[in-house]
N, C-alpha and C positions, 0 to 999 in steps of 0.2 A: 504494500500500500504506500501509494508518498507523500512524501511530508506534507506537499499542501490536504490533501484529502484528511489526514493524521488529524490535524490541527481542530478542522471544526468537528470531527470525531469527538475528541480529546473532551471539546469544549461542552457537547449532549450531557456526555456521563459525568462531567463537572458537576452539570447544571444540575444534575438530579441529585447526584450526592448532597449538593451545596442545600436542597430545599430538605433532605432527610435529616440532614445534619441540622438545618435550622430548624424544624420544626421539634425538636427534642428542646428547645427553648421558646421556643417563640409564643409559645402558651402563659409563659410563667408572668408576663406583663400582666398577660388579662384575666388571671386566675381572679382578682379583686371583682372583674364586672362579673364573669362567670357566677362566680359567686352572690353577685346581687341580681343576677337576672334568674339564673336555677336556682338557686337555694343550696348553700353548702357550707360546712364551716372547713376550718385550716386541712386536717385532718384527711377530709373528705376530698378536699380539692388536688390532692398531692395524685389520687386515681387519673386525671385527665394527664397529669406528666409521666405516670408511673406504666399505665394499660401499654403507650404505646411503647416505652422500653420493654413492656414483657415480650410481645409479639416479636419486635424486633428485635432481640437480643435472642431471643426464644429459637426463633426460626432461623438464624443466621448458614450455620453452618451446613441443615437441610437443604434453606435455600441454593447454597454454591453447589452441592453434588448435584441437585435437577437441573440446574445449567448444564452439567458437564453432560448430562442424558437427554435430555431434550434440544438443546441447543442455545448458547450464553443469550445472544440476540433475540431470541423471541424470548428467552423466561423474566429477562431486563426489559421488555418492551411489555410486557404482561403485568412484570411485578410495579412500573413506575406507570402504570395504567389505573392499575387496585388502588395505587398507595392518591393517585390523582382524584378518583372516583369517591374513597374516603372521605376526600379533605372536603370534596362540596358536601356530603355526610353531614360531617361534623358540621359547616357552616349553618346547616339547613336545620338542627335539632332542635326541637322543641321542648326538651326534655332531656336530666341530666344523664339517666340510662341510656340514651341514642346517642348520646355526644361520647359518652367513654367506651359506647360499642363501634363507634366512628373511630373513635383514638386506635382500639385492637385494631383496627380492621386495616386505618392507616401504616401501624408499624409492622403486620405483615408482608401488604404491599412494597413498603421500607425494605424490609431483609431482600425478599428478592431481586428488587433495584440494586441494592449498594454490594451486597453478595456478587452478582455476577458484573457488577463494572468493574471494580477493580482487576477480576481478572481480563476483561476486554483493556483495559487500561495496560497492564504488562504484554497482551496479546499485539496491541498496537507499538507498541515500544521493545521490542527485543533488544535490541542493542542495548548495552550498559549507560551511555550516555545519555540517549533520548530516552531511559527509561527513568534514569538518573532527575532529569529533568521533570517529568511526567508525574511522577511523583510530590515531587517539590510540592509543582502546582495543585496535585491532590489534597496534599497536607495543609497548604496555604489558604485553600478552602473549608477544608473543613475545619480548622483552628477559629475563623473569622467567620462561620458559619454558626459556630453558636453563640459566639457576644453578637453577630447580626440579629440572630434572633429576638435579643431582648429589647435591640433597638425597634425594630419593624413590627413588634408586638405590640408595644405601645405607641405607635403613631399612627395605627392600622385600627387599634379600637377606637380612639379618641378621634377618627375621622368618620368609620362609622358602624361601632360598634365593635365584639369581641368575633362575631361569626366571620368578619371581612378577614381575620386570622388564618382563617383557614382555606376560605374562596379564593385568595391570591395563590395560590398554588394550581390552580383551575387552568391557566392561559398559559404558564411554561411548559406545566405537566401534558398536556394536549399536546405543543409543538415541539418537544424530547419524543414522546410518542411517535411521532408522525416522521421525524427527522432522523430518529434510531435504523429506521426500516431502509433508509437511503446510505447512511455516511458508515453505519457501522459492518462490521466483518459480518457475512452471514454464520462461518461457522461451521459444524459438525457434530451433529448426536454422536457420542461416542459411547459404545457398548461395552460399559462397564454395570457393576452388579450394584444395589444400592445398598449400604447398608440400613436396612428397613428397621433393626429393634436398637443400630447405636443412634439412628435420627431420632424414634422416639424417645429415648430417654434422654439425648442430651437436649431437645427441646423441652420434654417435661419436667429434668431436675433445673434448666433455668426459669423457665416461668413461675417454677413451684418460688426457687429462691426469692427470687425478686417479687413476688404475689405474698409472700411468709414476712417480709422487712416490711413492706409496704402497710401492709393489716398492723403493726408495731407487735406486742408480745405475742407469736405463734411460735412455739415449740414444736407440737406436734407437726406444722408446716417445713420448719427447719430440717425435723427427723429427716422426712418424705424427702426433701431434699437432697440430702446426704446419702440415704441410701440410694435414689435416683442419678448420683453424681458416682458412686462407687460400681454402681451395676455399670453404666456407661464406662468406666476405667476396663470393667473385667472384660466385656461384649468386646471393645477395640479393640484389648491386648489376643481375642481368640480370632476375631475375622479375619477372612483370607484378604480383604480391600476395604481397610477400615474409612469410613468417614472423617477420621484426625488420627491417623497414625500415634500413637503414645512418646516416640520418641521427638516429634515436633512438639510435644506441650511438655515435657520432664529437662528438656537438655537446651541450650543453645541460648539465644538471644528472646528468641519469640515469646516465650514465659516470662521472661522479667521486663520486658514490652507493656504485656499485657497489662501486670499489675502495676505496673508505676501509668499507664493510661488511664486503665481504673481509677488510681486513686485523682488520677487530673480530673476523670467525667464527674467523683463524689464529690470534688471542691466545687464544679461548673454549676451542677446540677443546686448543689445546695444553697450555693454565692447568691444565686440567681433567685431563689425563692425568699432565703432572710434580706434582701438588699432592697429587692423589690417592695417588700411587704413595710418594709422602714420607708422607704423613700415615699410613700404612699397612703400610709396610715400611724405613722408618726410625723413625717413632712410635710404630708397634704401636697405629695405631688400628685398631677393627673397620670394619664396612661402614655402622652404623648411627652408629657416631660420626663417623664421616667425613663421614656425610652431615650430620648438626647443626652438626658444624664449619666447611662451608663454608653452612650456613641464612642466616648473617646477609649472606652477600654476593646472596643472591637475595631477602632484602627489601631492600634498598637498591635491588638492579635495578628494582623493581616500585615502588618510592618515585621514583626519582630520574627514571624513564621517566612516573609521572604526572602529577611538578613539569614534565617537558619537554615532556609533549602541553599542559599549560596555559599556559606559554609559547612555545608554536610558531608562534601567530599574531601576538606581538609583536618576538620574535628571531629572527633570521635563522637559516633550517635550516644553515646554515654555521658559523655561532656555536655551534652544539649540537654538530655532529658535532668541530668539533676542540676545545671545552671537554671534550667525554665522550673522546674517543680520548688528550687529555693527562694528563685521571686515569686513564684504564690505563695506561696507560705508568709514569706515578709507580708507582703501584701495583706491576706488575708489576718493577719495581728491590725496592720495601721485599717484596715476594714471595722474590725470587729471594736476599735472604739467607739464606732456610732459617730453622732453628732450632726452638725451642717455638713452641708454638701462638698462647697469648695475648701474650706482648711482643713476640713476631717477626711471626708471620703476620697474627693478627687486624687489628690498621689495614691492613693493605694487601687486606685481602679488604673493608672494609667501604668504603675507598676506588675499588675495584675492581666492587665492585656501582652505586655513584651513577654512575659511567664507563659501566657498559656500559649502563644506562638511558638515560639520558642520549646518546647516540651513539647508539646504536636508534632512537630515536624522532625524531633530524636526521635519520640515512638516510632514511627510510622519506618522513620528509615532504620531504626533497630529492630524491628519487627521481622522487616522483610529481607535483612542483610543475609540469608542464612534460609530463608523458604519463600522464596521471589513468588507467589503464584495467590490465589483465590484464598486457599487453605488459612493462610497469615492473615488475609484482611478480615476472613470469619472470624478470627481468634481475637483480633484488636475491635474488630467492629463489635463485639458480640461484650467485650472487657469494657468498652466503653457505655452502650445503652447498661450493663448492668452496675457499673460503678452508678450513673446516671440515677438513676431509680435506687438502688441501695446507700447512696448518700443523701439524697435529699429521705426516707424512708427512714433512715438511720440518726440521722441530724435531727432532723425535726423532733421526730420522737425524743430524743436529750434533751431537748430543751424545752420552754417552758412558753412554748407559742399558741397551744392550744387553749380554746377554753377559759380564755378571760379578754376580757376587754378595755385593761386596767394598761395607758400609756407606756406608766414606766416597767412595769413585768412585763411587754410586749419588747422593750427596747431589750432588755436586760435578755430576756431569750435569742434574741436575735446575733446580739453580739456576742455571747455564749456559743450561737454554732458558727458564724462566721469565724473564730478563734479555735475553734475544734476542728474546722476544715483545713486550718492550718496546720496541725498535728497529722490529718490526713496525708497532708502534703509529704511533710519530712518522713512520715511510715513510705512513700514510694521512693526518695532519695535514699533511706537505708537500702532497700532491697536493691536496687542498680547497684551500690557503691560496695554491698557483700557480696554480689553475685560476681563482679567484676574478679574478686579471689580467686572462686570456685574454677578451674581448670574441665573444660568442657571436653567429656571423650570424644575420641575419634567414631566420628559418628558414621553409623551403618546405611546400604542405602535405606529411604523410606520407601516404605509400598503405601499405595497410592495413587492421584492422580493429580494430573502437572497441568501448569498451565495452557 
C-alpha cells in the first residue's frame, strides 16, 4: 500500500480510536445534568462511566481473535458501527436504564473498533520506522483523547444539553464507516480455531471484576472473579492456540505496561470525576466552564505525548512511563489541595497534562516493544478501560462523596481521592522501576496468532 493511500488510512482508525478513547471521559462533565435530569445520586452515576469500561475492557481480547477469523476490516467496520448506533442510544434515552444499557452497548461496539485497528495500524506500517511513527500518532491521540473528553463534555451540555454528548459521535462514526470500506486493507479470514471457553472466561472474570468494584463492598463478586481469572490462566496454559499465550502476560515488557497504564486510567478516571464534581458544586462552575477549565491540561496531554513519540526512539520506554507517572503524582498532591481555580488548581492540571502524555506514549511503546501485533493492544487496551472503572469505583468509594450535601465534607472527600490517586501513581512507578531488575528469560516462541 503507499504512503499516500497509508496516510488517510492511518487517519479512519485514529479517528475512531480518538472518539473510544474520548468517550471513556466525556461523560464525566455531565454526570451533574445527568443527574438532575434522571435522577441519581454520586454512587449511582459512576454506572454511566463504569457499564461502558465493562463491555469494553470485557470484550477486548475476544474482540481481536474475531478479526483474525472473520476479517480485521469488516469486524472494525461492524464494531465502530455498534459503538456509532449506541451513542445516538444513549443520546435518545429517556430513562436512566436505556442510557446505561446505551453505555454497554456503546463499549462493546468500543472493543471491536479499537481491538482490530491497532492491529490494521501495525498491518499498514510494517516497516520499523513508519511503524515507529504510527504509533506515536496512536499514543498522541489517545493520551489527549481523554483530557479532550472532559473538555467537549462540558461545552457540548451547556450548548444543548447532556444527550448532545453522545449524538456528536453520530457524523464521524457514519463517515469512518463509510471510509473504512474504501482506504483500509480488505484483508483475510484466516482459519484459525477460537478459543471459545478462554474468550468466555477472560470476558467474564473482567466484567465480573470491574461490575464487583463498581457495586463498592462485593466479596462474593471479587471471589467469582478470581476464580474466573485462575480458570482462564489454567484453559490458556492447556490450549493448542490460546487467545493470550501465558508467556506474553508472565515475562517481558507487556505486563509491566499494563499495570503502570492501569494505574494512569485509575488517576484519569478518578481526577476527572472529584475535579469535576469541585469545580461545579463547590465552585458553581457551569458544564461549559468546567470544561475550558480543565482545556489546558489536554493541550499539554497532546504537547507532552508529541515531545514523547519524538523521543521514544532515543529514551528508554521506561524512562517515559515513570518520568510521566511522577508528574501525576506531583500533580495530583498540588490537585488535591482544592481551592480556586487559578492559584490552586491550575499548575497542577497543566503539570498533570505533560504526565499523562508523556506516560501514554512509554506504555504504548513499552507494551508493544517485544509483541508488535493486536495481542499487546488487547492487553493495554483492556488494563486501561479497567484501571478506568476500578479507580474511579475504588476512589470514590474511600472517600466520603457520597451521601451528604454538606460543602465542606464534599471538599474534604474530594481532595482525599485526588491525593490517593497520587499514591496510585507512585504504586505504577515502583512496579517499572522493580521490574526493570528482574532479568527476562530467553523467551520461547509464542503460539498464537500474529499480526
Amino acid at each position: 500500500m503507499s504512503r499516500v493511500s497509508r496516510g488517510p488510512a492511518l487517519a479512519v482508525l485514529c479517528v475512531v480510536q480518538f472518539m473510544v478513547v474520548l468517550d471513556s471521559t466525556i461523560t464525566t462533565v455531565a454526570l451533574d445534568a445527568v443527574r438532575a435530569d434522571l435522577g441519581a445520586d454520586e454512587r449511582t452515576l459512576q454506572y454511566v462511566l463504569s457499564l461502558y469500561a465493562v463491555t469494553f475492557g470485557g470484550l477486548l481480547l475476544l474482540a481481536g481473535r474475531v478479526g483474525d477469523l472473520a476479517g480485521r476490516r469488516r469486524v472494525f467496520r461492524l464494531g465502530a458501527a455498534a459503538f456509532t448506533g449506541a451513542s445516538l442510544l444513549c443520546a435518545a434515552a429517556p430513562t436512566l436504564p436505556v442510557l446505561l444499557a446505551g453505555r454497554a452497548a456503546q463499549g462493546a461496539g468500543a472493543a471491536f473498533a479499537s481491538a482490530t485497528a491497532f492491529a490494521l495500524v501495525l498491518e499498514l506500517f510494517p516497516e520499523p520506522a513508519g511503524r515507529h511513527r504510527a504509533i506515536g500518532v496512536w499514543s498522541a491521540l489517545g493520551a489527549s483523547g481523554a483530557a479532550a473528553g472532559l473538555i467537549l463534555g462540558g461545552v457540548l451540555t451547556d450548548l444543548a444539553g447532556w444527550p448532545l454528548v453522545f449524538a456528536v459521535n453520530g457524523p464521524p462514526g457514519a463517515v469512518a464507516v463509510l471510509l473504512a470500506g474504501r482506504l483500509l486493507p480488505p484483508g483475510r479470514a484466516q482459519r484459525v480455531p477460537l478459543d471459545v471457553p478462554g474468550a468466555i472466561t477472560a470476558t467474564a472474570a473482567t466484567a465480573t471484576l470491574v461490575f464487583a468494584v463498581t457495586r463498592g463492598p462485593a466479596g462474593a463478586l471479587l471471589a467469582v472473579a478470581a476464580v474466573l481469572f485462575v480458570a482462564f490462566v489454567l484453559i490458556e496454559a492447556r490450549a493448542p492456540d490460546p487467545l493470550l499465550p501465558l508467556p506474553m502476560i508472565t515475562r517481558g515488557p507487556l505486563p509491566v505496561a499494563a499495570v503502570a497504564l492501569g494505574c494512569l486510567a485509575a488517576v484519569i478516571g478518578s481526577q476527572g470525576f472529584f475535579l469535576v464534581l469541585h469545580l461545579q458544586r463547590i465552585l458553581g462552575f457551569g458544564p461549559a466552564a468546567t470544561g475550558l477549565a480543565i482545556a489546558p491540561a489536554a493541550v499539554l496531554a497532546f504537547v507532552g505525548s508529541t515531545v514523547a513519540a519524538r523521543l521514544a526512539g532515543r529514551v528508554p520506554a521506561r524512562v517515559l512511563v515513570v518520568t510521566g507517572l511522577l508528574l501525576v503524582a506531583v500533580a495530583q498532591l498540588l490537585l488535591g489541595r482544592l481551592g480556586e481555580y487559578v492559584p490552586d488548581l491550575l499548575p497542577g492540571l497543566l503539570l498533570f497534562g505533560v504526565g499523562l502524555g508523556v506516560a501514554f506514549v512509554g506504555t504504548t511503546v513499552l507494551g508493544t516493544a517485544e509483541v508488535a501485533d493486536g495481542r499487546a493492544s488487547g492487553v493495554l487496551n483492556t488494563a486501561q478501560q479497567v484501571g478506568l472503572a476500578v479507580g474511579v469505583a475504588v476512589l470514590v468509594g474511600a472517600t466520603t462523596v457520597a451521601g451528604t450535601a454538606d460543602p465542606a465534607a464534599l471538599a474534604r472527600g474530594y481532595g482525599a481521592g485526588l491525593r490517593l490517586g497520587a499514591l496510585v501513581a507512585v504504586t505504577g512507578v515502583a512496579v517499572v522501576l522493580l521490574s526493570a531488575g528482574v532479568r527476562t528469560p530467553r523467551r520461547r516462541p509464542v503460539r498464537g496468532r500474529r499480526a
